[in-house]
C-alpha positions as CSV (number, residue, x, y, z in Angstrom):
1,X,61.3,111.4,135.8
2,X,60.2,114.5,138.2
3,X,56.6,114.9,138.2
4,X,55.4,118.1,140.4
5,X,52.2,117.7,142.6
6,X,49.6,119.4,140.9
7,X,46.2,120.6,142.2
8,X,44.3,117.7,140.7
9,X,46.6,115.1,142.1
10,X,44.6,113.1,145.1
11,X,44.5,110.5,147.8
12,X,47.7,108.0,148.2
13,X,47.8,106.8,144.7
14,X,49.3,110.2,143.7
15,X,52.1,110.6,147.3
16,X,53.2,107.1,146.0
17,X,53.4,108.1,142.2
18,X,55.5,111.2,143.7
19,X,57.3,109.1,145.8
20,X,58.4,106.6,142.9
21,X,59.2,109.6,140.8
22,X,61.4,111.0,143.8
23,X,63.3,107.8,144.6
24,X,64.4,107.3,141.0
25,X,65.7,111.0,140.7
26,X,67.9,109.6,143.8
27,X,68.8,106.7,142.2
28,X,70.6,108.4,138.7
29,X,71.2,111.6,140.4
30,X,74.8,111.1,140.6
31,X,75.0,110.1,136.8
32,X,73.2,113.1,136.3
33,X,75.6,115.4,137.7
34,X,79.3,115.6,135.7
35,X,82.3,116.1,137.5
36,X,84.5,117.2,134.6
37,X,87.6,119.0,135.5
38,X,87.4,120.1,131.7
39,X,84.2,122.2,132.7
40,X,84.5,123.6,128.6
41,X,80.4,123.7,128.4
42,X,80.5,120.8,125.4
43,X,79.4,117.2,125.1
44,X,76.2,117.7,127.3
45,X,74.8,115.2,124.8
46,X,77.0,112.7,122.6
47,X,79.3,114.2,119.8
48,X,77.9,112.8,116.6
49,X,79.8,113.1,113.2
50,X,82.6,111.5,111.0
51,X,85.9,110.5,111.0
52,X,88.5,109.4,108.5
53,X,89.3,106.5,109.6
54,X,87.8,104.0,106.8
55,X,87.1,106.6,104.2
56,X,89.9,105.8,102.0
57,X,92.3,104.6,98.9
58,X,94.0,101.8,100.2
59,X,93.2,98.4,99.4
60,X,92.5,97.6,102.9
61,X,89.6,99.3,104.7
62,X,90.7,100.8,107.8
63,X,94.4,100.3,107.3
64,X,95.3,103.5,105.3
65,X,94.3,106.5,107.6
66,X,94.2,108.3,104.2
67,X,92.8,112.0,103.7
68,X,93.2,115.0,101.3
69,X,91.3,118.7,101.3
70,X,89.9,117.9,98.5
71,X,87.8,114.7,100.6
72,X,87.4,116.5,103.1
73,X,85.6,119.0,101.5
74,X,83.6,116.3,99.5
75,X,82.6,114.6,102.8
76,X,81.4,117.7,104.6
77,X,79.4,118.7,101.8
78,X,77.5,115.1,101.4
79,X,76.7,115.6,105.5
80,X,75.8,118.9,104.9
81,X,73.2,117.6,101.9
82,X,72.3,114.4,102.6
83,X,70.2,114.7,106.2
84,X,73.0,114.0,108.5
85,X,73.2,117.4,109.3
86,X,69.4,117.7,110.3
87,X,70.0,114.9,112.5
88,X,72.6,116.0,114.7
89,X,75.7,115.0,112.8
90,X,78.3,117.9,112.6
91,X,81.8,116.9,113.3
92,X,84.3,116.5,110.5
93,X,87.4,114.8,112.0
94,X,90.8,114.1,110.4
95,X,92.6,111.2,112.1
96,X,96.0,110.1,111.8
97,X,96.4,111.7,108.1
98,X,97.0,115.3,108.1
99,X,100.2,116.1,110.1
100,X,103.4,117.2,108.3
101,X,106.8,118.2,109.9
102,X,107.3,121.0,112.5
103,X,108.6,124.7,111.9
104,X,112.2,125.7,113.2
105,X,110.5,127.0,116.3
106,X,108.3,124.0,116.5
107,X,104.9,124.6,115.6
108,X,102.8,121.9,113.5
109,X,102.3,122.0,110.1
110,X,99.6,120.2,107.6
111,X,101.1,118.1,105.1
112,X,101.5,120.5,102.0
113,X,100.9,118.0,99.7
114,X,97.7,117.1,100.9
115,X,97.3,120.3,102.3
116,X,98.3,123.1,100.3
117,X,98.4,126.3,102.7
118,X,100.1,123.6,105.1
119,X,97.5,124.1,107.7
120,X,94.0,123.2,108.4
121,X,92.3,126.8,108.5
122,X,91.5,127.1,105.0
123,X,89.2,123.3,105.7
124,X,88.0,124.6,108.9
125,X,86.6,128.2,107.3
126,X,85.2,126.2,104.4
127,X,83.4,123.3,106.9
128,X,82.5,126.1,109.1
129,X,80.7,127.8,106.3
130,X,78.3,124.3,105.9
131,X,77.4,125.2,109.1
132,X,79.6,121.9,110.5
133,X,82.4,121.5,113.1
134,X,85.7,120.5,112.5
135,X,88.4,118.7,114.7
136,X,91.8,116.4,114.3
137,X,94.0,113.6,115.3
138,X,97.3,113.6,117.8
139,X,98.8,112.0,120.2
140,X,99.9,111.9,123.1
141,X,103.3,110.9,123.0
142,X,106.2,112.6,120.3
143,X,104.6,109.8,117.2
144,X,101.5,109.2,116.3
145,X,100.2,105.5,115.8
146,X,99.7,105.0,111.9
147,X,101.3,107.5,109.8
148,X,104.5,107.6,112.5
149,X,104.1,111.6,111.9
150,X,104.6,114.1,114.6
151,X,102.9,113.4,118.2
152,X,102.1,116.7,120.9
153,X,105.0,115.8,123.4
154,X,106.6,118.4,124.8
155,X,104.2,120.3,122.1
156,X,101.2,120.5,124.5
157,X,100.8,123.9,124.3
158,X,102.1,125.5,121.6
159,X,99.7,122.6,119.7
160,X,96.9,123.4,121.4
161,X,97.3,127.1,120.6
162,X,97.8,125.9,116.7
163,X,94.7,123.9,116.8
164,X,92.4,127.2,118.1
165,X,94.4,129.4,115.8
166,X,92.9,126.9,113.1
167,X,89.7,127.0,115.1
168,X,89.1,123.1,115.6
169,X,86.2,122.5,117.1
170,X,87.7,119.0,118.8
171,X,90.9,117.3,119.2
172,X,91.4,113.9,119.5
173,X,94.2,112.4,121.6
174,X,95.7,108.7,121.1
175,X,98.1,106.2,123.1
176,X,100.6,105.4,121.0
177,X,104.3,106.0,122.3
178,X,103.1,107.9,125.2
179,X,106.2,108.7,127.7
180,X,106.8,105.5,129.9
181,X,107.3,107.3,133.4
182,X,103.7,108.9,133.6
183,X,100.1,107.5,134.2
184,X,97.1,108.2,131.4
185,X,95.4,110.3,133.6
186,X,98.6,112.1,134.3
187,X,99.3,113.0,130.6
188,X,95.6,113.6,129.7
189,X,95.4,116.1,132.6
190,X,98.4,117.8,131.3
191,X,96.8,118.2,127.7
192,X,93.3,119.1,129.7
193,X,95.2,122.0,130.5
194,X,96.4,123.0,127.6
195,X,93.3,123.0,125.9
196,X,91.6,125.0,128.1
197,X,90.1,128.1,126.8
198,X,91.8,130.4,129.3
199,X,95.5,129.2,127.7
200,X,94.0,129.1,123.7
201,X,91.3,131.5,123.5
202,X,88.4,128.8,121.9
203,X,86.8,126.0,123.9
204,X,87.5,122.2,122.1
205,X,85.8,119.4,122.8
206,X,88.3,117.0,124.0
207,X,88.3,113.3,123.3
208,X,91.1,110.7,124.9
209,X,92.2,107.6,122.9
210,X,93.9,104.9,125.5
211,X,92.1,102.5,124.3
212,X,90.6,101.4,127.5
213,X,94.3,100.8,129.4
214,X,94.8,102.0,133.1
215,X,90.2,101.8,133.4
216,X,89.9,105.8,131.7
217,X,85.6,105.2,132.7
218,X,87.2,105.7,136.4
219,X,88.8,109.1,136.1
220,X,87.7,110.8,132.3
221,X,84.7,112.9,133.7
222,X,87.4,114.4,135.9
223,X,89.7,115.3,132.2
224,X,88.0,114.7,128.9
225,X,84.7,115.0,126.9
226,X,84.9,111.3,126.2
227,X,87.1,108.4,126.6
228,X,87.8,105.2,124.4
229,X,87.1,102.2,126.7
230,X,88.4,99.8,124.7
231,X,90.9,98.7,121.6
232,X,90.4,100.1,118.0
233,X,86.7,98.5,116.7
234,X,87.2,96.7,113.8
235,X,84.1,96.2,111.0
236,X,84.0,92.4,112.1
237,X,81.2,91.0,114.7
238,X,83.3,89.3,116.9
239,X,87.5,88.5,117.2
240,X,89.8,86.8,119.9
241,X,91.4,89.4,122.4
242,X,93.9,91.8,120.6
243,X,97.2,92.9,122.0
244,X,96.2,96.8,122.4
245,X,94.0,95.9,125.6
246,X,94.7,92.6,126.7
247,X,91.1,90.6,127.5
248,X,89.3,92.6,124.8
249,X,88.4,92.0,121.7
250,X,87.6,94.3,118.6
251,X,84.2,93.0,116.8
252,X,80.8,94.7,118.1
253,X,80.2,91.5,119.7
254,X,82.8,91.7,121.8
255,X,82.9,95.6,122.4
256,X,78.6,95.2,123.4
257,X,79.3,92.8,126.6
258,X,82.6,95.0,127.5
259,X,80.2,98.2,127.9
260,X,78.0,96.0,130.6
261,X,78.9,97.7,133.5
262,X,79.9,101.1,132.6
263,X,77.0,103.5,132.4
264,X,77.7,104.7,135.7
265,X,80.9,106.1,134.9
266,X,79.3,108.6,131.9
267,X,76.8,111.2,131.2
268,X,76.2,114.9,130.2
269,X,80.0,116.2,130.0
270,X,81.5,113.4,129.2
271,X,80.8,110.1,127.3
272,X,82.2,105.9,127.5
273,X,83.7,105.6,124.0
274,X,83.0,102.7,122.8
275,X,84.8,103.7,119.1
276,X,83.7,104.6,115.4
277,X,80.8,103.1,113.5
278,X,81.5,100.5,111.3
279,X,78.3,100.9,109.5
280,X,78.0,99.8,105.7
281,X,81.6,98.5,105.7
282,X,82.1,95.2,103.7
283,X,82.4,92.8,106.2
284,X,79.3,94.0,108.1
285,X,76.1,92.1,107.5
286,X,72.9,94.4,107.6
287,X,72.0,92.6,110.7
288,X,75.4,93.5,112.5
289,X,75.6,97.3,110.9
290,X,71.7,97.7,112.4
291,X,72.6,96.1,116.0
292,X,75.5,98.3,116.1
293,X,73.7,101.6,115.3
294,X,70.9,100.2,118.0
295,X,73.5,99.8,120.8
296,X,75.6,102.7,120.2
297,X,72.4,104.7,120.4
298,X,71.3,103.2,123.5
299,X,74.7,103.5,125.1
300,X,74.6,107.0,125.0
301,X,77.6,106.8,122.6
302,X,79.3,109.1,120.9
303,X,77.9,108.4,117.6
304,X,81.1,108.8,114.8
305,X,80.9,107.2,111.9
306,X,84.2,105.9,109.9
307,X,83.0,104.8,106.8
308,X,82.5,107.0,103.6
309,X,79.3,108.5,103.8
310,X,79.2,110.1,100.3
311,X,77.3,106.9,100.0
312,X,74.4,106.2,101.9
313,X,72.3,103.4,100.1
314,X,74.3,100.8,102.2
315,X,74.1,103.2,105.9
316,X,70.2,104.0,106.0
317,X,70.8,103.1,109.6
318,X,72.8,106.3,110.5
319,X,69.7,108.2,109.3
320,X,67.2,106.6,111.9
321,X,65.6,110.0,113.8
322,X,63.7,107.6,116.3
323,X,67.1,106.0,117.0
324,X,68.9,108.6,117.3
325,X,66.4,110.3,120.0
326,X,67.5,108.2,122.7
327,X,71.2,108.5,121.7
328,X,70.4,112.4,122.1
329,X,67.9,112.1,125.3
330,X,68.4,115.0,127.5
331,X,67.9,112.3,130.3
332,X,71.5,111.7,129.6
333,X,71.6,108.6,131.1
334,X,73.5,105.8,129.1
335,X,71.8,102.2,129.2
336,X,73.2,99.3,130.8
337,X,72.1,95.6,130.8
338,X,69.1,93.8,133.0
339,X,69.9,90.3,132.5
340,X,71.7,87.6,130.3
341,X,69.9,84.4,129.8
342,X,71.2,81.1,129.2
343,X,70.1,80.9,126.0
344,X,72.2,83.8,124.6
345,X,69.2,86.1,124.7
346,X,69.9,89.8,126.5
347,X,67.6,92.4,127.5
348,X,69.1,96.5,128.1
349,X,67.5,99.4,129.0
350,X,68.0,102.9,128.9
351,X,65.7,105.8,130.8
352,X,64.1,108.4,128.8
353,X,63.1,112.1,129.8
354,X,59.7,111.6,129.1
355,X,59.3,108.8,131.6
356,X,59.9,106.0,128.9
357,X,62.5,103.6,128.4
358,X,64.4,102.4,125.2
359,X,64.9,98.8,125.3
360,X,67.0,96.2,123.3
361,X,66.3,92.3,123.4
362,X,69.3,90.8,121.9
363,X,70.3,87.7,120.9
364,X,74.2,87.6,121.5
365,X,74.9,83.8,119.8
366,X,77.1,84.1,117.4
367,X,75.5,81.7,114.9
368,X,72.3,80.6,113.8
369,X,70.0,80.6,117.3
370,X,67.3,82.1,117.3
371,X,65.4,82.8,121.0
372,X,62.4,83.7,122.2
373,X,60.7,85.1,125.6
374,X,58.7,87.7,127.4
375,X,60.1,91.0,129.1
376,X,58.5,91.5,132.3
377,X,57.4,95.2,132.6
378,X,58.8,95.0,136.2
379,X,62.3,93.6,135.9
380,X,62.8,97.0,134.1
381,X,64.7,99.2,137.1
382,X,62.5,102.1,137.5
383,X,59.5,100.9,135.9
384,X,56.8,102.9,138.1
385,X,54.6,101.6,140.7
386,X,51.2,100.5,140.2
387,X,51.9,100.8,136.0
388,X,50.9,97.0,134.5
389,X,50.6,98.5,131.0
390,X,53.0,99.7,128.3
391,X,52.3,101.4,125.1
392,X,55.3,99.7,123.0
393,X,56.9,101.3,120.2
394,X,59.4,99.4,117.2
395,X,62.1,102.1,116.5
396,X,63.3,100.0,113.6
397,X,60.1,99.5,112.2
398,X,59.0,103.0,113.0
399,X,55.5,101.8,113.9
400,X,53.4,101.6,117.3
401,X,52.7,97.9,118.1
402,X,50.1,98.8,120.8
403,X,49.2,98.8,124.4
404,X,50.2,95.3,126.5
405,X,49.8,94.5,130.0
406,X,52.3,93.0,132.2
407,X,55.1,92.5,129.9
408,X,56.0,91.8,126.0
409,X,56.5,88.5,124.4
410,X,58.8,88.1,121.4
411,X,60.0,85.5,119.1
412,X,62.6,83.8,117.1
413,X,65.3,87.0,117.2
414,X,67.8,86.2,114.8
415,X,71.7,85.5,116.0
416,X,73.1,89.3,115.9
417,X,70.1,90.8,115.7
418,X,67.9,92.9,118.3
419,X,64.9,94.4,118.7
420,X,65.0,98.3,119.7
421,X,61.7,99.2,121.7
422,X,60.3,102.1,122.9
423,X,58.2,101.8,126.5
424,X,55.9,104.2,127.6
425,X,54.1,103.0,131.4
426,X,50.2,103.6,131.5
């Protein structure tokens, strides 16, 4: 948003253009500014990659944390090959699948039969070499949540050691049976340590799992690289609240209006994670998998993807450059909402480096509405001074829709769907 004098600039029209320019450095300047007690150099823009999660042989998606080598491998080479790579995507990261027992001294161990050196370093060398990064799943407490293998308790160092010795690239940290007589921010500041490159040698990025308990937007600048804000995301658009976080629910419905709020908490060191991407998974129309990929981007998200993206004709979302721009905008300032009507219909923005702004009109009914309306230019926070004109861009259409003056009138969005727009003031 800074704009320098220059010689040519004259007369009061270009003091109040500076002045405009100056107040809205002001406004985000303490967004712009991590605090992170982590201080390991990494997420300056949000991770991007894949995760196990849903990429699997169980008969219900999602609910068999399964993984092998041998998919690994197969899934690093399809990102490697398939444009994902060119894009920004390059994390591989196991989830709660790869643990085995611990040695006689303690140290972790890969499942051998799934595994067959018993570690991860053989993987890591081999995603390293497709030019990727590569990162895993514990947690927090002495058992992890799905496989009930071993957890990092009492482990915290000798783990985190293990992990650069296998020279992950990120480590993941969940909730489940976490020791009763300590607060989140507590234990993840005791892992934080751990991790730190003075006690293991390699810097990690670090990304905390607690599911949104005990507020972790307040405090995880101060210990992580990013932190869950919520429960698990499920590929469903909406669901009633879930026992993991009480009030919150687990469709991208619900996890969209739960993120209202909280892009003052985030930016370059450390990210509001608002979960995995669901895209292409079964129960996800098109419209849902597109609104997701829209809002993730404009959230300044970490942008993970759990579904098995050896096949892409169903995901042609995840490969949207234009989208993925703002997700990566060196601004790094995550959007936030302007208003809600009545009618279901939402309108959020997020401020670009280039003096533009990505916008999303949604409409949030569940079922069959559609709505209609105008964006005002100026109800747009930061929209400069004396600027009645936009040139308006459709990042899902990938076309320029022209120049309009005063604001932008649109029509009939679908229930779920959005529109993703790109503003540039003249």
């Amino acid at each position: 948003f800074h704009q320098k004098p220059g010689a040519n600039m004259k007369g009061s029209s270009a003091k109040s253009e500076l002045f405009q320019s100056l107040l809205i450095i002001i406004s985000v300047a303490t967004i712009l500014i991590p605090v992170s007690g982590l201080d390991n150099g990494l997420g300056i823009t949000p991770q991007m990659g894949w995760n196990t999660w849903c990429t699997n042989k169980g008969w219900i998606p999602c609910m068999d944390d399964y993984c092998s080598e041998k998919e690994i491998k197969d899934v690093a080479h399809s990102m490697a090959t398939n444009g994902m790579k060119e894009l920004g995507y390059n994390y591989i990261i196991l989830d709660d699948c790869w643990a085995g027992n611990r040695t006689a001294d303690g140290e972790i161990t890969a499942e051998l039969d799934r595994f067959p050196s018993g570690t991860l370093k053989p993987l890591a060398d081999y995603v390293h070499s497709l030019g990727l990064l590569i990162g895993l799943y514990t947690d927090i407490g002495p058992k992890t949540c799905k496989g009930n293998r071993p957890g990092s308790w009492e482990h915290f160092d000798q783990d985190a050691k293990t992990y650069a010795k296998w020279t992950m690239d990120y480590v993941k940290v969940d909730w489940c049976s976490h020791p009763r007589d300590h607060s989140a921010i507590e234990l993840y500041s005791m892992f934080r340590d751990s991790l730190r490159k003075n006690n293991t040698g390699r810097d990690m990025f670090y990304s905390i799992c607690n599911w949104g308990i005990e507020n972790p937007w307040e405090w995880g600048m101060e210990v992580s690289n990013s932190w869950r804000v919520g429960p698990d995301h499920l590929p469903l658009w909406w669901t009633p609240e879930t026992n993991q976080d009480q009030g919150q629910g687990q469709g991208t419905a619900n996890i969209i209006q739960h993120m209202a709020g909280l892009s003052k908490y985030a930016g370059p060191g450390g990210w509001n994670d608002p979960d995995f991407l669901m895209t292409g998974e079964f129960w996800m129309l098109e419209v849902d998998s597109r609104t997701e990929f829209g809002f993730w981007c404009l959230f300044a998200a970490p942008l993970i993807v759990a579904t098995d993206i050896r096949y892409m004709n169903n995901k042609q979302e995840l490969l949207n450059a234009e989208a993925i721009a703002v997700n990566q905008d060196k601004l790094g300032i995550p959007g936030e909402r302007i208003y809600k009507h009545s009618d279901g219909s939402e309108v959020w923005y997020k401020p670009l480096h280039n003096k533009s702004f990505a916008i999303i009109i949604y409409n949030s009914n569940l079922f069959f509405s559609h709505v209609s309306g105008t964006l005002a230019f100026n109800d747009i926070p930061g929209w400069p001074a004396g600027k009645k004109s936009a040139t308006i861009r459709d990042l899902w259409e990938h076309k320029t829709l022209g120049t309009f003056a005063d604001g932008y009138s649109y029509d009939r969005i679908e229930a779920h769907g959005t529109l993703f727009l790109k503003l540039t003031p003249q």
